[in-house]
BAPALUM-692939 format. One line per 3 residues: number of its first residue (from 1); their letters; for each residue x negated, y negated, z of N, C-alpha, C. Coordinates in pm, 1 decimal, decimal comma. Each point is the difference from the previous one (the first is absolute). Layout:
! residues N
NUM	A	X/Y/Z/X/Y/Z/X/Y/Z; ...
! end
This chain:
! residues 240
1	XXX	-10519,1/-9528,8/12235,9/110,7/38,8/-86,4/-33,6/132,2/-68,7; 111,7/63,0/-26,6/-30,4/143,5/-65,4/48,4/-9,3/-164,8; 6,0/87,2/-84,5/43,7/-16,8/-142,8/123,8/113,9/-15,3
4	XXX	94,6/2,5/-39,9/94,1/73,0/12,0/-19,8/35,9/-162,8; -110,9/-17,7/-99,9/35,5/71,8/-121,2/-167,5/-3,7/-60,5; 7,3/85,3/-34,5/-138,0/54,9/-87,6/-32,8/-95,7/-70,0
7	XXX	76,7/-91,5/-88,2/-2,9/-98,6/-101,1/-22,6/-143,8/28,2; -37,4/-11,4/176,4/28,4/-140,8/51,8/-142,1/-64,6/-3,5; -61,7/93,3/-89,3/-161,1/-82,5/28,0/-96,8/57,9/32,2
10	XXX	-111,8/0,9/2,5/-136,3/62,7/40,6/38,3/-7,8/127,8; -47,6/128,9/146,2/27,2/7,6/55,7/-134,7/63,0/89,7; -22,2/-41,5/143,8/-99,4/58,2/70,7/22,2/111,3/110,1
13	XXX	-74,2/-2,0/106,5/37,1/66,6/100,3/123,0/-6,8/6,2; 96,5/113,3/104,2/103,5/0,7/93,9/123,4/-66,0/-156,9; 5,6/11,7/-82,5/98,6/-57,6/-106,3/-26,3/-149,2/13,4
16	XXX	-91,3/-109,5/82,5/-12,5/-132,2/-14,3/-56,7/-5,5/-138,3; 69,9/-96,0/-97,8/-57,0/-83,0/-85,9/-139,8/-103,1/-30,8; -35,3/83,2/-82,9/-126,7/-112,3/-9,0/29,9/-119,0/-106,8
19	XXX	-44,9/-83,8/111,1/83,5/-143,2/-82,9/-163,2/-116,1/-16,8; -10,0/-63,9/-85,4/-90,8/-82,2/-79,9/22,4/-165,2/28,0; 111,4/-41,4/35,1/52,3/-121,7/21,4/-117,6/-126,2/30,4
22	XXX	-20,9/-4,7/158,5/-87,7/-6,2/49,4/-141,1/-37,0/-60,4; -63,0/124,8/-109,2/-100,9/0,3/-32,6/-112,5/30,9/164,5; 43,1/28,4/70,5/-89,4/26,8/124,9/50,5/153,5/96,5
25	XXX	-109,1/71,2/-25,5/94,4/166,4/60,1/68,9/-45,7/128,0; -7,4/-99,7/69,9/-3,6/11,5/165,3/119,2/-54,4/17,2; 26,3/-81,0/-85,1/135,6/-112,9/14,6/84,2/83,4/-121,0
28	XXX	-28,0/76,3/-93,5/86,2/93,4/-58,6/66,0/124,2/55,1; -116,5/37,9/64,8/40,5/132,6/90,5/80,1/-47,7/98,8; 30,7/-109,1/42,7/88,2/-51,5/156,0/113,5/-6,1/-89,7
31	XXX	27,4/-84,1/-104,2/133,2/11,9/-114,0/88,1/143,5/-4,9; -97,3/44,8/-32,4/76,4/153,7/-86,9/3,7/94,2/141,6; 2,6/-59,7/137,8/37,8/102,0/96,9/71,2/-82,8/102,1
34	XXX	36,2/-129,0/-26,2/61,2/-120,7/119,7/109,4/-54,9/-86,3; 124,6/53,6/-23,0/122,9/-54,5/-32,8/-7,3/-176,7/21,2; -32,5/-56,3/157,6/36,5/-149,6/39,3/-143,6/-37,3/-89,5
37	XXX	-98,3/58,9/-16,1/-116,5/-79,0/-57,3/21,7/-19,9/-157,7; 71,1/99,2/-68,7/51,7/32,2/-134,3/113,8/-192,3/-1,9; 76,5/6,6/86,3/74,7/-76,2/-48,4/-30,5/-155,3/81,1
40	XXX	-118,9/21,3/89,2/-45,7/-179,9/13,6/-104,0/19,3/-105,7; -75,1/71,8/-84,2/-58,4/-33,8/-120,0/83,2/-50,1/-135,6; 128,0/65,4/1,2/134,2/-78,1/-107,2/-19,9/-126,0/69,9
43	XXX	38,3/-3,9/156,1/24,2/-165,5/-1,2/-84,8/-83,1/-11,6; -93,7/-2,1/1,7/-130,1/-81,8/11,4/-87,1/-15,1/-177,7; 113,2/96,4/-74,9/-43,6/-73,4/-176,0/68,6/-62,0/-47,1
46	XXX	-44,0/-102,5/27,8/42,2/-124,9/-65,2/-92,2/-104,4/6,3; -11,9/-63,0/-134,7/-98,5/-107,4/41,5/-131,7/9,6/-4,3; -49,8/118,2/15,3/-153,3/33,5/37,1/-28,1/138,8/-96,3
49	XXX	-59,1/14,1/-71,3/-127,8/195,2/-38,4/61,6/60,2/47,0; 64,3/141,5/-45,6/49,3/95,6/61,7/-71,9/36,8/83,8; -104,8/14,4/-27,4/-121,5/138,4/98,8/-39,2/-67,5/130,5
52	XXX	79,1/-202,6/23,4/-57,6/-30,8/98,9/134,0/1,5/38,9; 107,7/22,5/-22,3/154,0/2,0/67,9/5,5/154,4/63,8; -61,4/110,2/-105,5/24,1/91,5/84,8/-95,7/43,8/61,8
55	XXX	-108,0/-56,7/16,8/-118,9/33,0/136,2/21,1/-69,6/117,6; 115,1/-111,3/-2,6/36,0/-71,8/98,5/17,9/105,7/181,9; 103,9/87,4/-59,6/26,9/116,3/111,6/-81,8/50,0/92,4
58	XXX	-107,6/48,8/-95,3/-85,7/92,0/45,0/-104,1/-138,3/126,6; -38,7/-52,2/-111,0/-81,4/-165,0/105,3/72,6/-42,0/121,6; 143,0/14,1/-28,4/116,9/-28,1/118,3/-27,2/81,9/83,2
61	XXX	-37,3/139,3/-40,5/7,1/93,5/83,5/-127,5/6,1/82,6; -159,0/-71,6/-15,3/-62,5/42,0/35,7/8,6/-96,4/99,8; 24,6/-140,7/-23,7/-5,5/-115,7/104,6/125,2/21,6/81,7
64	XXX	31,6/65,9/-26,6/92,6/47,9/132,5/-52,9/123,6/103,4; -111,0/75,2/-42,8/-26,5/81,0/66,2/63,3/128,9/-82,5; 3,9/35,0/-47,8/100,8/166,6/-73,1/-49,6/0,4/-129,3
67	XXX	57,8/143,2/-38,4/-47,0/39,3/-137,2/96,8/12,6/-42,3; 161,8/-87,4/63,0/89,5/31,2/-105,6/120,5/-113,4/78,1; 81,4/-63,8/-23,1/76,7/-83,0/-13,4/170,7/61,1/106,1
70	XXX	7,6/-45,9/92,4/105,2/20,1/132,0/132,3/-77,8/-41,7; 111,7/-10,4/-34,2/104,4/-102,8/2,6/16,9/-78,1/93,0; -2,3/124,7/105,7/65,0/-88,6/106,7/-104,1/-67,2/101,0
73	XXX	-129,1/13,4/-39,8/-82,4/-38,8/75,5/-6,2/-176,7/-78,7; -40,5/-1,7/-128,0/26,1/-100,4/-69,9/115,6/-112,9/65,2; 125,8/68,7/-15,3/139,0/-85,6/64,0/-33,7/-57,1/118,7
76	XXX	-91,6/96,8/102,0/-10,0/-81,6/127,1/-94,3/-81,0/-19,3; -73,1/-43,5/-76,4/-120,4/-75,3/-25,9/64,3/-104,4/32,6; -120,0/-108,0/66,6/47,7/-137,7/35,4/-9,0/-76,1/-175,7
79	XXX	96,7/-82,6/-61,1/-52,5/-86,0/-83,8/-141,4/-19,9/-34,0; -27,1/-115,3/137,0/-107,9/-36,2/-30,2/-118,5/78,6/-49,0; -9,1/110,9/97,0/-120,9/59,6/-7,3/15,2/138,2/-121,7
82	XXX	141,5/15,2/-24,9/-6,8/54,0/-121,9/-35,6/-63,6/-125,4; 30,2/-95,5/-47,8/-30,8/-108,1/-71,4/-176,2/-12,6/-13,0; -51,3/-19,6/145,9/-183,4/31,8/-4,8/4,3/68,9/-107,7
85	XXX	3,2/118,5/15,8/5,4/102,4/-51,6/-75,1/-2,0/-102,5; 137,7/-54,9/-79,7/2,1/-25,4/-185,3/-135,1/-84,6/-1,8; 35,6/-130,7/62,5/-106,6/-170,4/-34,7/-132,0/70,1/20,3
88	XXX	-39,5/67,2/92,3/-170,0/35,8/37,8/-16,9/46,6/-188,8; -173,3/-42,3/14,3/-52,9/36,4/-89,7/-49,6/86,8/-27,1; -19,1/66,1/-135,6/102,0/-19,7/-136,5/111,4/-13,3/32,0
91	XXX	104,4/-63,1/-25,9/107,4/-12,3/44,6/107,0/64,5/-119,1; 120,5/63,0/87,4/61,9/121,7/-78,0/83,7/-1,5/-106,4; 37,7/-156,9/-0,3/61,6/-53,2/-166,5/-60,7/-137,9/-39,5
94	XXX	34,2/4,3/-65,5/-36,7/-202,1/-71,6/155,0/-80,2/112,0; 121,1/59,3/92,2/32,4/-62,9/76,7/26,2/98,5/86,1; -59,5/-28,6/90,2/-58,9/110,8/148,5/115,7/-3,5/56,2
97	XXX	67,2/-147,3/20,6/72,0/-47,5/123,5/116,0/47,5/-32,8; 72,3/10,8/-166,0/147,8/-44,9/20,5/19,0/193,1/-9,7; -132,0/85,7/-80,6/16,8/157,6/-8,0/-7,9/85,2/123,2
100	XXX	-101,4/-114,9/83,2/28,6/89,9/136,3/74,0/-3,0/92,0; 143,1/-140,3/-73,6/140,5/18,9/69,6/100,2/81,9/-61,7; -29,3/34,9/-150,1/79,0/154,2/-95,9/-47,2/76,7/62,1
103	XXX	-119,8/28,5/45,0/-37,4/119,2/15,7/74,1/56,9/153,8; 34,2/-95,1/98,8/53,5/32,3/159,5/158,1/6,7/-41,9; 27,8/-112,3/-110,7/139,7/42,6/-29,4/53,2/128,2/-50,6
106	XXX	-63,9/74,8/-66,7/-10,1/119,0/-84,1/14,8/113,3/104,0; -113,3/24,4/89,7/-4,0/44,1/128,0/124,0/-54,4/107,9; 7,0/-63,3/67,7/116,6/0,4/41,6/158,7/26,1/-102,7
109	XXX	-7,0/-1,3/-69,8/159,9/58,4/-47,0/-2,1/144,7/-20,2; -170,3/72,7/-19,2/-48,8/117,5/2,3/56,3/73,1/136,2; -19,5/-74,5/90,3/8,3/69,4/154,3/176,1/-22,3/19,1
112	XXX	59,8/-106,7/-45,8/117,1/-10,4/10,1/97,4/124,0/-64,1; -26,5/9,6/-154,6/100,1/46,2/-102,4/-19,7/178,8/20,4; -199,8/29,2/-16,9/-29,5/137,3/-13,6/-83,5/29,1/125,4
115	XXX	25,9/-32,9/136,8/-91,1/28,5/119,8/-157,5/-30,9/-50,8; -6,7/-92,5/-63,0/-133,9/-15,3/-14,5/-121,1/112,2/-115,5; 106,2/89,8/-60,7/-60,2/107,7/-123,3/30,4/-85,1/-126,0
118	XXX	-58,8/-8,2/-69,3/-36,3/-67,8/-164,1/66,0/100,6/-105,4; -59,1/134,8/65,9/35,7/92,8/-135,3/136,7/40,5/22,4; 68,3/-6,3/163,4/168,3/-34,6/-29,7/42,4/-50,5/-132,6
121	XXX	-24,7/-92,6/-49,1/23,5/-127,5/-93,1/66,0/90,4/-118,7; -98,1/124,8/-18,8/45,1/53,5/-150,2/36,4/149,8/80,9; -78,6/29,1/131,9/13,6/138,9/-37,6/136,6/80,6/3,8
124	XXX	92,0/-27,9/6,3/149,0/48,9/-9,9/104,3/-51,7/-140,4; -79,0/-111,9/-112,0/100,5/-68,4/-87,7/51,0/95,3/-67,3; 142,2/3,7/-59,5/30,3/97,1/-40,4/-0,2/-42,4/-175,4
127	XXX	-24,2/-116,4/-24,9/-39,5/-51,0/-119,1/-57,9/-109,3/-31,0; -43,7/-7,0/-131,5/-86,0/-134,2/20,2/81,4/-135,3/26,1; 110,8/-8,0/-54,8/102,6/-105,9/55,7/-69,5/-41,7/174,7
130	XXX	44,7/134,9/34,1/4,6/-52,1/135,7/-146,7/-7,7/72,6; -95,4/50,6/-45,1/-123,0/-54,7/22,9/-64,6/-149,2/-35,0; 66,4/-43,0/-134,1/-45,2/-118,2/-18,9/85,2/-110,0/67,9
133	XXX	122,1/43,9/57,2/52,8/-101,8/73,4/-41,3/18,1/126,5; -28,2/80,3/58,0/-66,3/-5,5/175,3/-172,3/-65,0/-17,0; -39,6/8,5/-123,1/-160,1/-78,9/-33,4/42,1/-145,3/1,2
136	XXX	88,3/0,2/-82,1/48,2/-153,5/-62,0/52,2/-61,7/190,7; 65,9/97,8/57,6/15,3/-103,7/181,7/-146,5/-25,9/67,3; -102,4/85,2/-36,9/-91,4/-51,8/90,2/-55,7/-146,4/-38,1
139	XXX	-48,9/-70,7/145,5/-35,8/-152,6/-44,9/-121,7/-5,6/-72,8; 25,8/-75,2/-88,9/-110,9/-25,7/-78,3/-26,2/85,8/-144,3; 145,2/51,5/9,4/-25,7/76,5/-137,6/117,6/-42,0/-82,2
142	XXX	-31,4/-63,4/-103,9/105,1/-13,5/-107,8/22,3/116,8/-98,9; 116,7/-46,9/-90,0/56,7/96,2/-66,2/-144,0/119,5/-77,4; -105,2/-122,0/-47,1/-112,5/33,5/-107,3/-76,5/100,2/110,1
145	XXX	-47,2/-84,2/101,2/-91,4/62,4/70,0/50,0/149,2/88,0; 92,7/35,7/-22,0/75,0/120,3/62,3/16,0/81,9/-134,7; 49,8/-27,5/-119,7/-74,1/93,7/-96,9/-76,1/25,8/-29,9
148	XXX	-106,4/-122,1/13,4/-186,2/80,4/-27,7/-0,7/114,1/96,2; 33,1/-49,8/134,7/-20,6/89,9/106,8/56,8/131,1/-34,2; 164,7/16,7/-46,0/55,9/150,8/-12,7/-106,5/57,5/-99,4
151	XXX	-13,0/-58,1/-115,9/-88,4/32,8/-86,6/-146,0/90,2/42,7; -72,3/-76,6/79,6/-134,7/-1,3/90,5/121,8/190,6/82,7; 95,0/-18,5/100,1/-35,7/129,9/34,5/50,8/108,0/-104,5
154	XXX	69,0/-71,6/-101,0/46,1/144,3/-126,6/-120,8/36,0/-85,2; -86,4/-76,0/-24,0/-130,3/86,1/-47,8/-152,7/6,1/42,0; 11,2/-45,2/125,3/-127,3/15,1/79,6/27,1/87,1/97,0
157	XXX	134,3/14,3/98,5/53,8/83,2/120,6/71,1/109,7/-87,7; 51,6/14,4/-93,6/114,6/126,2/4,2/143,5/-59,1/56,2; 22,3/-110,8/41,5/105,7/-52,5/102,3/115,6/-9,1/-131,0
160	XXX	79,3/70,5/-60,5/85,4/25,2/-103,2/183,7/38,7/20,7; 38,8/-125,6/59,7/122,3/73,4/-16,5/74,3/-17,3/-123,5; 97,7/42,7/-52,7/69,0/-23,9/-81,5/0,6/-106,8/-44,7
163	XXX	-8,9/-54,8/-168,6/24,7/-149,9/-10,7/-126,6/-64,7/13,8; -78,2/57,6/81,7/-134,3/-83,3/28,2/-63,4/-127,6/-88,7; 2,6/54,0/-144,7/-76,8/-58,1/-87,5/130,4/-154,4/-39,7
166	XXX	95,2/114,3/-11,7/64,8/-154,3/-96,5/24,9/-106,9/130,3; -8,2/44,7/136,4/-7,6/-84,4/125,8/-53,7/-133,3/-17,3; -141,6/74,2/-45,7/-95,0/-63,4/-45,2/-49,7/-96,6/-80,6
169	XXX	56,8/-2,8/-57,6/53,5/-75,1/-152,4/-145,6/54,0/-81,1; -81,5/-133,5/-54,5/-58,4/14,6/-104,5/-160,6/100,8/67,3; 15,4/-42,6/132,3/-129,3/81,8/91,6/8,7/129,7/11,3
172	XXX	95,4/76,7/-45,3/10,7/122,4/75,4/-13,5/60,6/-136,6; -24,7/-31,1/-138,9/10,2/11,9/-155,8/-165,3/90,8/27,4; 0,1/137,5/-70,5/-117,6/80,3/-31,9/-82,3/-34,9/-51,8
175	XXX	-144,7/-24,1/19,9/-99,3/-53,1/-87,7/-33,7/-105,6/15,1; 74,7/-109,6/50,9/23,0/-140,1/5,0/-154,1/-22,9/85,5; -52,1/-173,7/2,7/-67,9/-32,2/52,8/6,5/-147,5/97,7
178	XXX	128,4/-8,8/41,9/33,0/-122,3/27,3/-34,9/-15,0/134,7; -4,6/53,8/92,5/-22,5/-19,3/124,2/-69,0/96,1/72,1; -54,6/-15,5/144,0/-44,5/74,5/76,8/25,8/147,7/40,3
181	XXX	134,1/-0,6/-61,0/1,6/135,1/-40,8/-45,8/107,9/-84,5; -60,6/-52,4/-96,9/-45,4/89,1/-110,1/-192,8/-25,0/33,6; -7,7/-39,1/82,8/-152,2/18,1/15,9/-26,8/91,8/67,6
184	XXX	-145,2/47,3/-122,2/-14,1/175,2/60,9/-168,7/-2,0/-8,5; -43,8/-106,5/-3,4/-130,7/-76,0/2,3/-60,8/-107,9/-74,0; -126,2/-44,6/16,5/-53,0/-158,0/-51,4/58,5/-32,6/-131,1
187	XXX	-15,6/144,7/-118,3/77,6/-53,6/-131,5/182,6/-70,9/18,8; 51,6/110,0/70,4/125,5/-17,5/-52,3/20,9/-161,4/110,6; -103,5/-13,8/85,1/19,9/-127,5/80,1/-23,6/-91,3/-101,0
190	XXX	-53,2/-17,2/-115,1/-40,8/-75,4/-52,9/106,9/9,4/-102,1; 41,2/82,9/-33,8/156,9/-12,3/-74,3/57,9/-89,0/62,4; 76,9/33,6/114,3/73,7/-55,5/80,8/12,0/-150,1/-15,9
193	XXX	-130,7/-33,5/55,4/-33,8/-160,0/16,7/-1,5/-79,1/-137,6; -18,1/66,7/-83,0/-18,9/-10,8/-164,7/169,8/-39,7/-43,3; 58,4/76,0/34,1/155,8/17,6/-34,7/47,6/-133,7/127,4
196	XXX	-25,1/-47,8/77,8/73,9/-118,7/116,4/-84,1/-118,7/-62,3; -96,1/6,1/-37,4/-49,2/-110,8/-33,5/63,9/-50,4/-157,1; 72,1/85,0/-75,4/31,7/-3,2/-121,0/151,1/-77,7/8,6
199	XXX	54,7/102,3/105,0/146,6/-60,3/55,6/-9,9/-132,2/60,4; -54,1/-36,0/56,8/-17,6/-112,1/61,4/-15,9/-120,8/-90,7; -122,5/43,3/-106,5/-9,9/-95,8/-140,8/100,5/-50,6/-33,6
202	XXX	102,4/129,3/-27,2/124,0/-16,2/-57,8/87,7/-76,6/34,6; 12,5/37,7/130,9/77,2/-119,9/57,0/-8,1/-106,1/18,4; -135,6/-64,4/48,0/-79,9/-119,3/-44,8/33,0/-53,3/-154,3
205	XXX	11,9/73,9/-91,6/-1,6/-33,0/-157,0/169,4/-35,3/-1,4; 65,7/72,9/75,7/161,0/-7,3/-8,9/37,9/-155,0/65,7; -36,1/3,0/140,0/29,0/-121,1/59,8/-31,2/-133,6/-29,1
208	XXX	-154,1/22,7/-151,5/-32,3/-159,0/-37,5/78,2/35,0/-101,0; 51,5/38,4/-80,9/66,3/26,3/-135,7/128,3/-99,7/41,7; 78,3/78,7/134,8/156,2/-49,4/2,1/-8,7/-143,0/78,5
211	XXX	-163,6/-33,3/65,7/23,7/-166,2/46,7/-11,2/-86,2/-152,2; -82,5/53,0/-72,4/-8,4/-115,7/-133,1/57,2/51,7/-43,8; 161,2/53,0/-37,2/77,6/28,2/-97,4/99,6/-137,0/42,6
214	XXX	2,5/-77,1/-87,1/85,1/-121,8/5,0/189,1/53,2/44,3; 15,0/-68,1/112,3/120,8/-14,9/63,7/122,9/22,0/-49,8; 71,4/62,5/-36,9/157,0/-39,5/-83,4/66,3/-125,6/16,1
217	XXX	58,0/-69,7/-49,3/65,8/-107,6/33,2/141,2/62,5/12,1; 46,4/-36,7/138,1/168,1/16,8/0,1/54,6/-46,6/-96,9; 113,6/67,9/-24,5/100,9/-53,1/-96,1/71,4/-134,0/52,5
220	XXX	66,3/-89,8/-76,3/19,3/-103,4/74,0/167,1/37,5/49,6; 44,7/17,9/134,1/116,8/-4,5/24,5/79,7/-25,3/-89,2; 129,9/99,3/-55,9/98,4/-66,9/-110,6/116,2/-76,3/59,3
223	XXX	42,6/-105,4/-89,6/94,3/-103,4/65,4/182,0/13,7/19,0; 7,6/26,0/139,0/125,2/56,4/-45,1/128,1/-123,7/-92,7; 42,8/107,8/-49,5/105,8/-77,6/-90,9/122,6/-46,2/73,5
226	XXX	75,9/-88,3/-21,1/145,2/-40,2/38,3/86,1/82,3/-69,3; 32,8/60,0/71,4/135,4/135,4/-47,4/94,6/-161,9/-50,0; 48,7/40,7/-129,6/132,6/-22,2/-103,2/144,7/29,0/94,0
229	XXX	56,4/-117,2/-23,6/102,9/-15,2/15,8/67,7/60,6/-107,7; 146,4/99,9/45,6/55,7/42,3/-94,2/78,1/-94,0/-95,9; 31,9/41,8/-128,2/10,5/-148,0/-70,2/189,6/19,2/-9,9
232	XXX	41,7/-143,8/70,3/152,0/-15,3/2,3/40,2/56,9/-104,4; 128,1/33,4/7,5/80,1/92,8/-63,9/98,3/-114,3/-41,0; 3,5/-41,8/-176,9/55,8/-82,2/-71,6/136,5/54,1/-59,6
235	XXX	56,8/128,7/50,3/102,3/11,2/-42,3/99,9/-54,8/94,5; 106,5/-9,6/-89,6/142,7/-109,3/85,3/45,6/116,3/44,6; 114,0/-4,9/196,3/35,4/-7,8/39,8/133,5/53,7/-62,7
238	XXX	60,9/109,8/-25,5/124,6/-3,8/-63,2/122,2/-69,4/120,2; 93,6/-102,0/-47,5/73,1/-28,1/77,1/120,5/112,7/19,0; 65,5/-23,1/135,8/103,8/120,0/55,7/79,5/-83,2/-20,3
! end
């Protein structure tokens, strides 16, 4: 990937980004120059250490033979033996089996939607709207995990179209430390993880709060009334 702005981050050779993620030059350096490796490292955090979600790629890449990650070679992969893959040891998530069927799904809709190019994905959006909704179609990415991601290329890539940030929602916010995006090494990784582990508390603290908050009692159904008969009319009849 290249950086389209001076401001997108520490930057190395050829305009590639030097990116910290990882914590390992070898599986960082495959990130910040492999669009499909950039975004099977989004898919593969979850659940597990960042630095072992996004070294996943690069490990993918070596037990496959390459120093960098094919779409369409992936898509033709048999199941089974793609699946090896992941399970051989160390094995490439805490669940090998069900990521190294995201990961062929990801790849095949890759070869389907963008001939098999990753950095298709953003490199034409004409705003962040429409970048976070072509993130938000790929499988395996929800609404959240496609804004970390826009986030991840608006201040690590330069990848900035219009809108970018508020795309983004609270990830794409200056300064912030919430996600994999704002890591720019071991400290701010330790922000990061500092700030998810806090959220997480929270929510933990939220969800026992509202199970022991005692139940409302329905109101008791009200009883309908017998509508009143209008009351006879006691005046006489004038005779004709």
């Amino acid at each position: 990937m290249t950086t389209s702005s001076k401001n997108a981050g520490e930057s190395g050779e050829n305009g590639v980004p030097t990116l910290r993620i990882a914590q390992q030059p070898e599986a960082d350096g495959l990130l910040a120059r492999s669009p499909l490796a950039a975004l099977v490292g989004m898919l593969l955090d979850q659940q597990v250490p960042m630095e072992w979600a996004f070294t996943g790629p690069y490990s993918l890449a070596l037990r496959m033979g390459s120093d960098d990650l094919d779409a369409g070679e992936i898509a033709a992969y048999s199941p089974e033996a793609f699946t090896a893959l992941f399970t051989g040891k160390p094995a490439l998530h805490r669940y090998p089996g069900s990521m190294a069927t995201r990961v062929q799904q990801l790849c095949r809709f890759l070869v389907a939607e963008y001939d098999g190019d990753a950095g298709a994905v953003w490199a034409d959006a004409t705003s962040g709207t429409e970048l976070l909704a072509r993130l938000n179609a790929l499988p395996g990415f929800g609404t959240q995990k496609a804004q970390i991601f826009l986030a991840l290329l608006g201040k690590r890539f330069g990848v900035r179209p219009p809108g970018w940030r508020e795309a983004a929602g609270a990830y794409g916010e200056e300064g912030g430390h919430r996600s994999v995006a704002d890591i720019t090494g071991p400290e701010s990784l330790a922000e990061v993880r500092a700030f998810k582990q806090r959220a997480k508390a929270e929510a933990k603290a939220a969800g026992a709060a509202k199970k022991a908050a005692p139940a409302k009692k329905a109101a008791p159904p009200q009883r309908a009334t017998a509508s009143k008969k209008p009351a006879r009319s006691t005046t006489s009849r004038t005779a004709k």
